[in-house]
C-alpha positions as CSV (number, residue, x, y, z in Angstrom):
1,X,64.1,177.7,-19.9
2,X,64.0,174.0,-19.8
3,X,66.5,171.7,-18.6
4,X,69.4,170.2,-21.6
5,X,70.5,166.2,-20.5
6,X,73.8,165.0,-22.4
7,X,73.1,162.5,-25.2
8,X,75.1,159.6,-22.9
9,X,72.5,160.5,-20.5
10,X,69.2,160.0,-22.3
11,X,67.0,157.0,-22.4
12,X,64.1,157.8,-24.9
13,X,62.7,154.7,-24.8
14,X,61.9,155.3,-21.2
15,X,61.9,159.1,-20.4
16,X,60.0,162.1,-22.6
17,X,62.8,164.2,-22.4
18,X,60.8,167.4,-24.1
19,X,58.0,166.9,-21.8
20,X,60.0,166.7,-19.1
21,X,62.3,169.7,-19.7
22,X,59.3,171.8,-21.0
23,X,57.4,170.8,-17.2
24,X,60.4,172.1,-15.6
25,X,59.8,175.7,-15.8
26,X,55.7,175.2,-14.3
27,X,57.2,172.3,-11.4
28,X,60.1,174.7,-10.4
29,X,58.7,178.2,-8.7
30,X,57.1,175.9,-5.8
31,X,59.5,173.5,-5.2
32,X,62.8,175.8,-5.6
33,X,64.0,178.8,-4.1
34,X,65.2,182.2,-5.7
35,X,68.7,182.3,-3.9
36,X,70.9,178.7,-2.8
37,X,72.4,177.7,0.3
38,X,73.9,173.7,0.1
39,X,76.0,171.4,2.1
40,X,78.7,169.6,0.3
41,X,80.9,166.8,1.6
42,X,84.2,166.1,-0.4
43,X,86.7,163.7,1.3
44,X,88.9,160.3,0.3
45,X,87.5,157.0,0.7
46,X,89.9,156.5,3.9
47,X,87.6,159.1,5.4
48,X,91.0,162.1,5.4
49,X,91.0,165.4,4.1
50,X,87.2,165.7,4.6
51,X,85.5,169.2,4.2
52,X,81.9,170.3,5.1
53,X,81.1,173.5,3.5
54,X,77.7,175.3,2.9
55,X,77.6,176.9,-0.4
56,X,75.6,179.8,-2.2
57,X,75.3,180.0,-5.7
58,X,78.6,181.4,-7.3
59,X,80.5,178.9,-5.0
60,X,78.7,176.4,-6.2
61,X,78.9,177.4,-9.4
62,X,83.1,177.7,-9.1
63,X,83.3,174.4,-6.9
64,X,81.6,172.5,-9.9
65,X,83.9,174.2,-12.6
66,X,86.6,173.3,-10.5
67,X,85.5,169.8,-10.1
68,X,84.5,168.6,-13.4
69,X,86.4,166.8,-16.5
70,X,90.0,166.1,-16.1
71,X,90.5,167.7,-12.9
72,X,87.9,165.7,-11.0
73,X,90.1,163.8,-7.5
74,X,89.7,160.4,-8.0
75,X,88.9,157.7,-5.3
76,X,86.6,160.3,-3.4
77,X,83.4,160.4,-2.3
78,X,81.5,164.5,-2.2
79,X,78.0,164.7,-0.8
80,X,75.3,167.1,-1.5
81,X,72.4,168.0,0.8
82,X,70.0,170.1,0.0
83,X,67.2,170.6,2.1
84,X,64.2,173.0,2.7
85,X,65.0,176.0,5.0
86,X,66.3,175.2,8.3
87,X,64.4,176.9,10.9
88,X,66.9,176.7,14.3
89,X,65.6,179.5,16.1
90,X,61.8,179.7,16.4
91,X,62.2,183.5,17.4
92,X,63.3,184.4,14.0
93,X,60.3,185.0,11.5
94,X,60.5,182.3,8.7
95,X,61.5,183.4,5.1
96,X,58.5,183.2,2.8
97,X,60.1,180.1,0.6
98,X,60.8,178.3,4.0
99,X,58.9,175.6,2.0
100,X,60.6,175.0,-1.2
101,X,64.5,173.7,-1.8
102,X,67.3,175.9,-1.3
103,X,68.8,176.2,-4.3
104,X,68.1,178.4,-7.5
105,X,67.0,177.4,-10.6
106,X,70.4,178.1,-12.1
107,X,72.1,176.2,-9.0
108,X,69.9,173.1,-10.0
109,X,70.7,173.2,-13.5
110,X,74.3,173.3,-13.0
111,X,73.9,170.6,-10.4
112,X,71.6,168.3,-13.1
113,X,74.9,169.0,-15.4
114,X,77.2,167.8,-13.1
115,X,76.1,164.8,-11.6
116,X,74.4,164.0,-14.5
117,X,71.3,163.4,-12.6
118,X,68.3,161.5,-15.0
119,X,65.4,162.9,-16.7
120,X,63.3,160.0,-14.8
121,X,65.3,160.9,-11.6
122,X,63.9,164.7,-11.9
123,X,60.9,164.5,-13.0
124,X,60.1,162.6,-10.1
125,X,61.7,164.8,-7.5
126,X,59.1,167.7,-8.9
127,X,56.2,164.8,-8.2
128,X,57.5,163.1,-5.4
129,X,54.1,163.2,-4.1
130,X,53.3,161.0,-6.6
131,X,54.0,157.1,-6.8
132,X,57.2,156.7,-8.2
133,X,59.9,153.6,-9.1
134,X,63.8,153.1,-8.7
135,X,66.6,153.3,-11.4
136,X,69.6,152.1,-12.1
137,X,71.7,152.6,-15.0
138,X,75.2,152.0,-16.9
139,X,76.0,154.8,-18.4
140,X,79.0,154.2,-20.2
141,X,81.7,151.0,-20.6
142,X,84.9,152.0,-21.9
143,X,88.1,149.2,-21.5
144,X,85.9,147.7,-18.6
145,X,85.5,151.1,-16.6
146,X,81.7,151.2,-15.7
147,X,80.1,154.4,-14.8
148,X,76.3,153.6,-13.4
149,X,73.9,155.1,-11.2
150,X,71.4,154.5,-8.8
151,X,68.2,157.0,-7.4
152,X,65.6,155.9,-5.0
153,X,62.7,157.7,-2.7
154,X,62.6,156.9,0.7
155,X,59.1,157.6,2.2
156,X,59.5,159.0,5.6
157,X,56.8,159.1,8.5
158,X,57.9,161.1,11.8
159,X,56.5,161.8,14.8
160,X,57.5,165.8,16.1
161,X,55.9,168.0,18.5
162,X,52.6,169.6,17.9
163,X,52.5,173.1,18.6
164,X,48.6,173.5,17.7
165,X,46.2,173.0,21.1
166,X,43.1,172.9,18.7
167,X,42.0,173.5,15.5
168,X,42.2,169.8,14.1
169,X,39.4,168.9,13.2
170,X,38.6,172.1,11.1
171,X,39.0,170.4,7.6
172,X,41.0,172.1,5.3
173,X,43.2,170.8,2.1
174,X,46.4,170.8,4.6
175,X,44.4,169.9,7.6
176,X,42.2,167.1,6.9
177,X,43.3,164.1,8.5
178,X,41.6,161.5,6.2
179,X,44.0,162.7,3.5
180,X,46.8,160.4,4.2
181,X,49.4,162.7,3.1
182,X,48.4,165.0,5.5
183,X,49.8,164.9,9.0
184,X,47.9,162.8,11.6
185,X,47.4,164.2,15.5
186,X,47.7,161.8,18.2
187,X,46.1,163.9,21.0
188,X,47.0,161.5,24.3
189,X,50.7,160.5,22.8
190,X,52.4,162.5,25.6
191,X,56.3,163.2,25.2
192,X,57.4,165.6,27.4
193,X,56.9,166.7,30.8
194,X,54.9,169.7,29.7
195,X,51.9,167.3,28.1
196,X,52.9,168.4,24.2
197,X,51.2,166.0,21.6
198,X,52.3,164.6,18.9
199,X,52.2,164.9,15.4
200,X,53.0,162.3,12.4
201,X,54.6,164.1,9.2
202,X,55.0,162.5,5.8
203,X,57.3,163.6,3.3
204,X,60.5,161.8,1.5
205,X,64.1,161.8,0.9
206,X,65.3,161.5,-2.8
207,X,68.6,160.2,-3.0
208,X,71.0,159.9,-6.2
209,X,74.5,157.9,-6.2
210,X,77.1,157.5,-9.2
211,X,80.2,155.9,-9.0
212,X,82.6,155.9,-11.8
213,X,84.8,152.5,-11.8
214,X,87.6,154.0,-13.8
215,X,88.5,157.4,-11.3
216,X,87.3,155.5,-8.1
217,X,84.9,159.1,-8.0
218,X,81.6,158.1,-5.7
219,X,78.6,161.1,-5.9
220,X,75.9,161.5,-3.8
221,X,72.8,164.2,-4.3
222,X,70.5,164.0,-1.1
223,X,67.0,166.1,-1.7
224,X,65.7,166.6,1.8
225,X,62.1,167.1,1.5
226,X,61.4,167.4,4.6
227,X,60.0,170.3,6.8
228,X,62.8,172.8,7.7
229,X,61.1,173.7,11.1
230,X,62.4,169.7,12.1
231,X,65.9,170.4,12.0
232,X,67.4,167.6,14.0
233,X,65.9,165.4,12.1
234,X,66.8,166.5,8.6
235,X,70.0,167.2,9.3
236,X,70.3,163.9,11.6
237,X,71.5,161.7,8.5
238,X,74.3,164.3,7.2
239,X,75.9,164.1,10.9
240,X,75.7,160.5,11.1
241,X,77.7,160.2,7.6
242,X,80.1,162.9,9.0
243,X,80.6,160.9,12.3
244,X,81.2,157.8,9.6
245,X,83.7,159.5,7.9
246,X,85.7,160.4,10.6
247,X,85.1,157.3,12.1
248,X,86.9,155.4,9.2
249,X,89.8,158.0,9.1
250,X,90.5,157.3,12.9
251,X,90.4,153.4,12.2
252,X,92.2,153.6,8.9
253,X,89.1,151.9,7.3
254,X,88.2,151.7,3.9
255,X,84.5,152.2,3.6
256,X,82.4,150.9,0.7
257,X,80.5,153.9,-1.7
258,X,77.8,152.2,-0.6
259,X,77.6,153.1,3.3
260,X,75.6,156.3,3.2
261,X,72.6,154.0,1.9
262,X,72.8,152.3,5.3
263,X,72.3,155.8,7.1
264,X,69.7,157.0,5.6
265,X,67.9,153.9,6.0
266,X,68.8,153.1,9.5
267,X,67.5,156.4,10.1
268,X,64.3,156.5,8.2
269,X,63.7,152.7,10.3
270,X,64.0,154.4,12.9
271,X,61.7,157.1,12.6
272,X,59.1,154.5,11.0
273,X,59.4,152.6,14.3
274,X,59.0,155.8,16.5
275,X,56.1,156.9,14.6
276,X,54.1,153.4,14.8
277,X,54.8,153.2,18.4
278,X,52.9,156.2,18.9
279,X,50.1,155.6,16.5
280,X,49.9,152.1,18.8
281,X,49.7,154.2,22.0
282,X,47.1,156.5,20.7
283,X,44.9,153.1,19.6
284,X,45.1,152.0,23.2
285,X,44.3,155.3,24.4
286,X,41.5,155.8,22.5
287,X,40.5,152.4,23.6
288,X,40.7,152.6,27.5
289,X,38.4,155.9,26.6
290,X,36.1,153.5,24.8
291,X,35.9,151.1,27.8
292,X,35.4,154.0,30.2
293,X,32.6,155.7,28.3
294,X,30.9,152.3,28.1
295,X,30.6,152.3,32.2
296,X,28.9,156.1,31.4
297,X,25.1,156.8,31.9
298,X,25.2,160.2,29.8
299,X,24.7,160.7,26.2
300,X,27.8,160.0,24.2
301,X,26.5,160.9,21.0
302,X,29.3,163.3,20.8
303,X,31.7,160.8,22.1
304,X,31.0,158.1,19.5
305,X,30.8,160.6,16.7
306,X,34.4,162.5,17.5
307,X,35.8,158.9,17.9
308,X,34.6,157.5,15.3
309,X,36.2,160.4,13.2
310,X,39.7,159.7,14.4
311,X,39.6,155.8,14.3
312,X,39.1,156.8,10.1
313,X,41.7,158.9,9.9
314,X,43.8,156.5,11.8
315,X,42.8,153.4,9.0
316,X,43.4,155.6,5.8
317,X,47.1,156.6,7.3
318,X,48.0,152.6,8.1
319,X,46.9,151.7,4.5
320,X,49.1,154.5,3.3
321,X,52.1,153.3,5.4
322,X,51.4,149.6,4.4
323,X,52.4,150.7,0.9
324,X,55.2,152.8,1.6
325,X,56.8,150.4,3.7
326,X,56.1,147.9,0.8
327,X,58.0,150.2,-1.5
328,X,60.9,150.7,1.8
329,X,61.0,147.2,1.4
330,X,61.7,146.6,-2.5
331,X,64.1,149.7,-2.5
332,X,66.2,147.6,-0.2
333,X,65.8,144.0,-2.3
334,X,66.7,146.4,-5.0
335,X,69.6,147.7,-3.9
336,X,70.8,144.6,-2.9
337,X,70.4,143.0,-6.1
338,X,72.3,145.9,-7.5
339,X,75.2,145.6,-5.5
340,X,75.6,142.1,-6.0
341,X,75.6,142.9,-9.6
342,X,78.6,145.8,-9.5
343,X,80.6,144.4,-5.9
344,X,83.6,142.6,-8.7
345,X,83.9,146.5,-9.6
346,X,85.1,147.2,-6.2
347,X,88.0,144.5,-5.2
348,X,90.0,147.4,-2.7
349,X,86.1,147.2,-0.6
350,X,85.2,143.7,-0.9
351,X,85.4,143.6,2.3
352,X,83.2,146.8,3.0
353,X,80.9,145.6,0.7
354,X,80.0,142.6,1.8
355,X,79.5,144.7,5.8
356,X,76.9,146.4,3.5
357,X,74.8,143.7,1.8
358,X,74.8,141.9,5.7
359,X,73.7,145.6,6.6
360,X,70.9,145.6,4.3
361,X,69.7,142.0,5.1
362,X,69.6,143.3,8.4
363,X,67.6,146.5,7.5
364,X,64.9,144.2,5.2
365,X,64.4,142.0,8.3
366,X,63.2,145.0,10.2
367,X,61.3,146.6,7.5
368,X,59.4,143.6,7.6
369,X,58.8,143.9,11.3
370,X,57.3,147.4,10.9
371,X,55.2,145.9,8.4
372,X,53.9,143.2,10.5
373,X,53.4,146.1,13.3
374,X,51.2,148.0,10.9
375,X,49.2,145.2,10.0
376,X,49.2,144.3,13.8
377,X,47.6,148.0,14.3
378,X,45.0,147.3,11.5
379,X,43.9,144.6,13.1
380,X,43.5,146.3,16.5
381,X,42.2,149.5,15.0
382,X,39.2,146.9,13.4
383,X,38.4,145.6,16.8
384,X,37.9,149.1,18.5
385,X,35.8,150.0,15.4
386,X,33.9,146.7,16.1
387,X,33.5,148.1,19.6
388,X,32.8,151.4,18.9
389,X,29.6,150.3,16.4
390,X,28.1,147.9,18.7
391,X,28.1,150.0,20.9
392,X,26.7,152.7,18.9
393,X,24.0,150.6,17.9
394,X,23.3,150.2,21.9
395,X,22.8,153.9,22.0
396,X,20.8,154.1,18.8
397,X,18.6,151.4,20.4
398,X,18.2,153.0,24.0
399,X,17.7,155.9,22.2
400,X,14.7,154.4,19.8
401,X,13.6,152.9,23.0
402,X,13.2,156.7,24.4
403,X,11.6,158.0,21.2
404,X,9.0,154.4,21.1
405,X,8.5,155.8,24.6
406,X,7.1,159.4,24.0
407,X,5.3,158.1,21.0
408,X,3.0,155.5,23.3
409,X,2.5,158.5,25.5
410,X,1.6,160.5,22.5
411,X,-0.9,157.6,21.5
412,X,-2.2,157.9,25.0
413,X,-3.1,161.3,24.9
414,X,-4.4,160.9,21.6
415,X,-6.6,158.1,22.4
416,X,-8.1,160.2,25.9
417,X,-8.3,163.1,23.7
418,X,-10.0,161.3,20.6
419,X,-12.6,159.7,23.5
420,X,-13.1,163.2,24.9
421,X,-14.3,164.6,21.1
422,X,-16.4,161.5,20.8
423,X,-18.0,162.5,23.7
424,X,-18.1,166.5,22.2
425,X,-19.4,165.1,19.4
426,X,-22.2,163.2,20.4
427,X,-23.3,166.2,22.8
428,X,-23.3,168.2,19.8
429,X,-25.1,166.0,17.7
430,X,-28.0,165.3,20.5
431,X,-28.2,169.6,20.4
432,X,-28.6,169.6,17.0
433,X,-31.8,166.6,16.8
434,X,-33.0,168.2,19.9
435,X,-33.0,171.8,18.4
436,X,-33.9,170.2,15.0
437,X,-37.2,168.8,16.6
438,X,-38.1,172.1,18.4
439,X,-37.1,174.7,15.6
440,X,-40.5,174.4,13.2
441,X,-42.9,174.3,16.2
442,X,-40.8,177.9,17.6
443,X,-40.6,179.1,14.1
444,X,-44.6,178.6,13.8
445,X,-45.7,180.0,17.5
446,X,-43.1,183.1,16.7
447,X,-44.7,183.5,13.1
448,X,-48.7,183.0,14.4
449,X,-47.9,185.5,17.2
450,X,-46.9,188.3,15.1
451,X,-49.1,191.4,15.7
452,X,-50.5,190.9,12.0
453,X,-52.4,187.9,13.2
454,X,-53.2,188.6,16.1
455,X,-55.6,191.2,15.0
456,X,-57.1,188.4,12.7
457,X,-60.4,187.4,15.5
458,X,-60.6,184.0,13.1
459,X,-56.5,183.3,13.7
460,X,-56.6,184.9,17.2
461,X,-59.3,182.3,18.1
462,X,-58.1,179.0,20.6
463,X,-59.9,176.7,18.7
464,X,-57.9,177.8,15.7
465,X,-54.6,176.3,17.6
466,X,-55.1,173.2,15.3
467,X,-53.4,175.0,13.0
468,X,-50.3,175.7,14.6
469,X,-49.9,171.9,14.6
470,X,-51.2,171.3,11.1
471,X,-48.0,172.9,10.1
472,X,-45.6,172.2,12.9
473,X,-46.0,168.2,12.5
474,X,-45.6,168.0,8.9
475,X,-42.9,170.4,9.0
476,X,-40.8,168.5,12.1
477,X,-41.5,165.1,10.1
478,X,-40.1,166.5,6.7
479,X,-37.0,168.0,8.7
480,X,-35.8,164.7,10.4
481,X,-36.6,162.5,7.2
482,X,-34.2,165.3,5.4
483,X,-31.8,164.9,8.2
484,X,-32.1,160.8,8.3
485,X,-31.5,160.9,4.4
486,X,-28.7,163.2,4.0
487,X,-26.8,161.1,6.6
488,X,-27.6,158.0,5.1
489,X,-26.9,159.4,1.9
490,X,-23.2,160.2,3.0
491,X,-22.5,157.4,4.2
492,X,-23.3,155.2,0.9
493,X,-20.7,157.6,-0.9
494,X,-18.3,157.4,1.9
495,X,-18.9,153.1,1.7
496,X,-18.3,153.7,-2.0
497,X,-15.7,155.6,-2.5
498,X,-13.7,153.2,0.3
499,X,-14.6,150.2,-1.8
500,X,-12.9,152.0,-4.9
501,X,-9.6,152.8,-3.2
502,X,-9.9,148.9,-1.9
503,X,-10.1,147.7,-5.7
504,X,-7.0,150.3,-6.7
505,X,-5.1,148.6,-4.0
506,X,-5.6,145.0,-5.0
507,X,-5.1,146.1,-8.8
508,X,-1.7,147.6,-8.2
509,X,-0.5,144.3,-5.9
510,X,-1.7,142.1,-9.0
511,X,0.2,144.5,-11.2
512,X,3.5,144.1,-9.1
């Protein structure tokens, strides 16, 4: 079943609203659960009669009835987290939708119904790991009481513990490091006394706020996509806005609807910062290796090869967190731009108000610093690289060198060995002429003194030995002018057939 928008909340001209509600039922098994479990803030803008409750389905289903139309509280401000599955105790087994948002598909309607959350808004949230925009809307104006709305992703980079001692560098479609969306291990990033590593985790926070001029009603929706297994931090920003609202309460403050921005952005700063500073410790790290394997006489094939691997994965995450902290940065411009626009709306916090748009001056100043970090990072990351390829070309040379090496010994050998068959083969060719110039005079004396002649008295005779060189001197003559002509035959082809191969040569280099 697909999801149903109210006509006041529809924007055709921007938003497919079929497609959208018909991609709901495919985008919703894997990113919500079957059964819900939600935090919900509810308290005044003076920060009293504040409640915190966590809420399954049917009470969220009964605190929405009992929230909605005319019975709404005015001048109030009610939060909702929801987040992924909170793993506390790592004893306890994880559910099997530990991944996916704790709330039902009939929690999520009923929530889309009562914040009147945006098509655009949720069709995002089911492709958040897509690139995505801002909104901001006016949804009604009725005797100068505005209702409009504002949604934003915050891209979030943290840096948690690794609890894997190996198996990085298997690549798999969760585990491959050059996939900036993956994780990224920082092996020598030491936090702890025990040695643990460090991983950085990306994910994103989407956050919706309406606030309705006329009943003074401020709501927030919070999707917490991150990991459930880091608890502290996901639930970090819900106990800082608690601590806020008690804060103002205490102090008798008025606090502008606009302050939880400031938390969750302070927050996701600071994660950002914690994260770079690492990623800088494992460049110098990996460069102090660098240095030290440079002062090594071994083979570091293996060295520069494993190195070089990391240093990649290292450039495609900074050019990933270049262009979220771009899109950190314009979220902030955005929403300062906004609030200039609606702050007249809001004369009981003016003064609140204007706290937040310093605040957010404040926050763009040190987005901008990150930014400048991770540039500052590229910039070392393409020296070590420089490094690391001269001197792999130093090893591929020494190495050539080696291989040049073995092949002039090779030569060497050759060379004694090709003199040594010369030398075979001129012994053999001086057995052959000398056996060539004996074998007719043998082959006549063997044939003369077979038994059949030499009962012939004429043959048998000694003056008759004239005949043994009547045919052993024609014979020996004919056998080395065969020999002398057969080799001087072969070597006229041989001359000839070079001289063709000569003339192909030259015709093909004319042709080219």
């Amino acid at each position: 079943m697909g999801l149903q928008w109210a006509t006041h909340n529809v924007a055709p001209e921007l938003e497919h609203i079929d497609a959208i509600s018909e991609s709901f039922g495919s985008y919703a098994p894997s990113l919500l659960s079957e059964e819900t479990s939600i935090q919900r803030i509810r308290c005044n803008y003076d920060g009293s009669d504040c409640h915190l409750n966590e809420l399954d389905e049917s009470q969220l289903s009964n605190d929405l009835s009992l929230h909605s139309g005319v019975d709404a509280p005015k001048d109030t401000w009610e939060f909702f987290f929801i987040n992924k599955f909170l793993i506390r105790d790592r004893k306890i087994a994880a559910p099997t939708n530990s991944n996916r948002l704790q709330i039902s598909t009939s929690s999520y309607q009923q929530l889309v119904s009562y914040c009147d959350l945006p098509p655009s808004f949720v069709h995002a949230l089911f492709r958040h790991y897509l690139p995505t925009g801002r909104g901001f809307r006016e949804i009604s104006s009725i005797n100068d009481a505005i209702t409009y709305d504002h949604w934003y992703f915050l891209p979030v980079r943290v840096q948690v513990l690794c609890k894997k001692s190996s198996g990085h560098t298997v690549k798999t479609p969760d585990n491959n490091q050059m996939n900036p969306f993956n994780y990224l291990h920082l092996p020598d990033v030491k936090v702890d006394k025990k040695g643990s590593c460090v991983d950085i985790r990306g994910s994103c926070i989407a956050i919706y706020s309406k606030h309705n001029t006329s009943t003074g009603r401020s709501t927030f929706v919070i999707f917490n996509l991150l990991d459930g297994r880091w608890d502290k931090v996901v639930e970090e920003p819900r106990i800082r806005i608690t601590e806020t609202i008690a804060h103002a309460n205490e102090n008798g403050q008025l606090k502008s609807p606009y302050f939880h921005h400031l938390v969750y952005l302070t927050s996701t700063l600071k994660w950002w910062t914690n994260a770079m500073n690492s990623v800088n410790v494992q460049l110098i790290a990996y460069e102090d290796s660098l240095q030290h394997e440079m002062d090594n006489n071994e083979d570091s094939t293996k060295f520069y090869t494993d190195l070089n691997r990391a240093l990649h994965s290292i450039a495609a995450h900074l050019h990933r967190y270049g262009s979220e902290l771009k899109s950190l940065e314009a979220t902030i411009s955005d929403m300062d731009k906004q609030l200039t626009e609606v702050c007249n709306f809001h004369e009981r916090t003016d003064d609140a108000n204007r706290q937040i748009i310093h605040g957010l001056n404040h926050i763009a100043s040190q987005v901008r610093e990150i930014n400048d970090f991770v540039l500052e990072l590229e910039k070392k990351l393409n020296n070590i690289l420089a490094l690391l390829f001269n001197r792999m070309q130093i090893a591929n040379t020494q190495a050539m060198n080696k291989v040049l090496q073995a092949i002039q010994a090779d030569t060497k050998t050759s060379q004694i060995l090709s003199k040594e068959m010369q030398k075979d083969s001129l012994s053999m060719k001086t057995i052959a002429v000398v056996t060539m110039f004996f074998l007719p005079g043998a082959t006549f004396a063997a044939l003369f003194s077979m038994p059949f002649f030499g009962n012939n008295d004429w043959l048998s005779s000694v003056s008759r030995m004239w005949l043994w060189f009547a045919f052993t001197v024609p014979t020996t003559s004919l056998t080395l002018l065969f020999y002398w002509y057969y080799k001087r035959r072969g070597e006229q082809i041989r001359s000839e057939e070079d001289g063709k191969v000569d003339e192909e040569d030259s015709t093909n280099v004319e042709k080219l």
